[in-house]
N, CA, C and O of each residue as an XYZ file, in Angstrom:
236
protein
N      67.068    105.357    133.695
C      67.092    104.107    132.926
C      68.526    103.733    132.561
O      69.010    102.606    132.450
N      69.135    105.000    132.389
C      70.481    104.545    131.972
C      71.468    103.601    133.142
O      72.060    102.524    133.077
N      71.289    104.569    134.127
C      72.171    103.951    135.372
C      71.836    103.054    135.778
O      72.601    102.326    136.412
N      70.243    102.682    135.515
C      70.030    101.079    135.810
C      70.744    100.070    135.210
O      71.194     99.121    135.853
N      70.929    100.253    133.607
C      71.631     99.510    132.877
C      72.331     99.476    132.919
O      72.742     98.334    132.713
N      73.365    100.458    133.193
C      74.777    100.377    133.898
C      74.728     99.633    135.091
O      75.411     98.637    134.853
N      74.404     99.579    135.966
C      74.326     98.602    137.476
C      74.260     97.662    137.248
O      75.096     96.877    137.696
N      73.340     97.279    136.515
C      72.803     95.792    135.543
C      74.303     94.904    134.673
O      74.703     93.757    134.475
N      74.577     95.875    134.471
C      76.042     95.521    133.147
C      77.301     95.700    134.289
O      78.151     94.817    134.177
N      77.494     96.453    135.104
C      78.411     96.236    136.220
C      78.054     95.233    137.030
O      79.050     94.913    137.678
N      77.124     94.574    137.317
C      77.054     93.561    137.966
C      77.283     92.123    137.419
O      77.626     91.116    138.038
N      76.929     92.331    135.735
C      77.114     90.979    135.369
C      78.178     90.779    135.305
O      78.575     89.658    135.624
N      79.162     91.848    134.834
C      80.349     91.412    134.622
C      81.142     91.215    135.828
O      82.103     90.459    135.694
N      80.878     91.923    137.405
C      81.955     91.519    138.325
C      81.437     89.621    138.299
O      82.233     88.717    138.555
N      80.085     89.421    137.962
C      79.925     88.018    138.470
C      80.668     86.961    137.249
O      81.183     85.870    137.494
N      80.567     87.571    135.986
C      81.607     86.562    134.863
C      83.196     86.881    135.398
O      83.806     85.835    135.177
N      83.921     87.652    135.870
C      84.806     87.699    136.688
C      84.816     86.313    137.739
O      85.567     85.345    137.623
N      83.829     86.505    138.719
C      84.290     85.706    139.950
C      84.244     84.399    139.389
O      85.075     83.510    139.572
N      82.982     84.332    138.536
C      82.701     82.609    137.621
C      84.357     82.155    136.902
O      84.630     80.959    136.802
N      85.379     83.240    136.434
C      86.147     83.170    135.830
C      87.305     82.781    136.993
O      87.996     81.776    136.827
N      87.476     83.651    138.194
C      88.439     83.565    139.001
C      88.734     81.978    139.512
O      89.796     81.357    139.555
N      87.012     81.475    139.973
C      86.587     80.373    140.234
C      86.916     79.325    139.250
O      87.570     78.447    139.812
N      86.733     79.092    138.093
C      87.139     78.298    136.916
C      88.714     78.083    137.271
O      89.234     77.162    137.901
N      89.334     79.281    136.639
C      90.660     79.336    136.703
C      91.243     79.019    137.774
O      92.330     78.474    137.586
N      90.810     79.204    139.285
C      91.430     78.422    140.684
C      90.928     76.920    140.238
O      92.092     76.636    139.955
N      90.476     76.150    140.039
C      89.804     74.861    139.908
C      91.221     74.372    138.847
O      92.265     73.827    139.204
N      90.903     74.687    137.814
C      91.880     74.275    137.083
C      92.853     74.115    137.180
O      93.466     73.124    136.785
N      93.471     75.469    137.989
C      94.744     75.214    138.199
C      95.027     74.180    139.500
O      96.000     73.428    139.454
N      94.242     74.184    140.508
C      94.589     73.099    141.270
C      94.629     71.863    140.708
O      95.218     70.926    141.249
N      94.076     71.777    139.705
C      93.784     70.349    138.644
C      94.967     69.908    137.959
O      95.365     68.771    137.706
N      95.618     71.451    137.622
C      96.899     71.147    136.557
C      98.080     71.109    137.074
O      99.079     70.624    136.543
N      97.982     71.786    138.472
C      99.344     71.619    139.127
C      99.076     71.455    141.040
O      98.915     72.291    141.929
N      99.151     69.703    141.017
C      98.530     69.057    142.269
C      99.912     69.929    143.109
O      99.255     70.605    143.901
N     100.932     70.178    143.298
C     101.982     70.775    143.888
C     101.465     72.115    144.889
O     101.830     72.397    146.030
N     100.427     72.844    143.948
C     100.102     74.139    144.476
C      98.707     73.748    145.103
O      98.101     74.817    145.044
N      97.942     72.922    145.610
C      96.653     72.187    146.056
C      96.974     73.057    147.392
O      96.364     74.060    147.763
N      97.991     72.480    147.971
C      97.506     73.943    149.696
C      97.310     75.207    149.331
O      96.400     75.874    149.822
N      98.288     75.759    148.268
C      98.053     77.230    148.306
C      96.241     77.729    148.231
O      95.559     77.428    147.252
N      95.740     78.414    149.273
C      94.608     79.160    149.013
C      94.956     80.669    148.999
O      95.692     81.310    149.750
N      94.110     81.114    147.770
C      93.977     82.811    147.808
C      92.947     82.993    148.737
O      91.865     82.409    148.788
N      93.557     84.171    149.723
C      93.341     85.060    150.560
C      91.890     85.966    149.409
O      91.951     86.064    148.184
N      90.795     86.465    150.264
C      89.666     87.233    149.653
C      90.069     88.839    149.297
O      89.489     89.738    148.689
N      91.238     88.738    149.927
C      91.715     90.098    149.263
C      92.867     90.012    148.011
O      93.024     90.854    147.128
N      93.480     88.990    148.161
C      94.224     88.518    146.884
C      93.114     88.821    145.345
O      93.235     89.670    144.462
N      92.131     87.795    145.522
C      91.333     87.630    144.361
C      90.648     89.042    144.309
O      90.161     89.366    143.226
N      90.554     89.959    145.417
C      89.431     90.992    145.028
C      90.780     92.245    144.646
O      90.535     93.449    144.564
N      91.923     91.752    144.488
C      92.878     92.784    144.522
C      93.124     92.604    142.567
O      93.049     93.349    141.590
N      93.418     91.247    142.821
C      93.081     90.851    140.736
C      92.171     91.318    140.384
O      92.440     92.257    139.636
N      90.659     91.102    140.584
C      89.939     91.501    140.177
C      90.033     93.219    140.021
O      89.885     93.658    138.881
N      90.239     94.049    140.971
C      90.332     95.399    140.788
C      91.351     95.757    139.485
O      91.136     96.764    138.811
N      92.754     94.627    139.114
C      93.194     95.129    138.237
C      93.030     94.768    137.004
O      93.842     95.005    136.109
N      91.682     94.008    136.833
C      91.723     93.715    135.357
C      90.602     94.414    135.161
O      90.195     94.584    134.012
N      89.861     94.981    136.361
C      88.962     95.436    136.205
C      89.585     97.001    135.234
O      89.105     97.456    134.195
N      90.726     97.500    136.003
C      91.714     99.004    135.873
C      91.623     98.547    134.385
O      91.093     99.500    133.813
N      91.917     97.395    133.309
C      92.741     97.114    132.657
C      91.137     97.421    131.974
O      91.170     98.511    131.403
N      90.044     96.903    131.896
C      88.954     97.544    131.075
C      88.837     98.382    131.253
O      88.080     98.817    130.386
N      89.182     99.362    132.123
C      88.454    100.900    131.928
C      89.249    101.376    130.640
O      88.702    102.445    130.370
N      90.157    101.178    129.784
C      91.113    101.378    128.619
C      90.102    101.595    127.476
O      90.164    102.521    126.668
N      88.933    100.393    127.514
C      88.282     99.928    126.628
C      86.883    101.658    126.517
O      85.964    101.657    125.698
């Protein structure tokens, strides 16, 4: 039961992550039309994600 809830709680949060990555790319193409070509690469964003992920394991 436990590790379910853990899977459960690791999953929501990689997905408030990507909802977040996603927000924050939107916006910023919004706030700075200059950077509109730049696209992140799927290993860029999954490389952030691994380090903020590093940055909760603290918690």
């Amino acid at each position: 039961m436990t590790l379910s809830f853990l899977s459960r709680w690791t999953a929501n949060i990689a997905l408030l992550i990507a909802l977040l990555f996603v927000t924050v790319g939107s916006a910023n193409a919004e706030l700075q039309p200059m950077n509109k070509n730049k696209y992140y690469s799927m290993q860029e964003i999954i490389g952030s994600g691994h380090n903020f992920l590093d940055k909760l394991q603290i918690i």
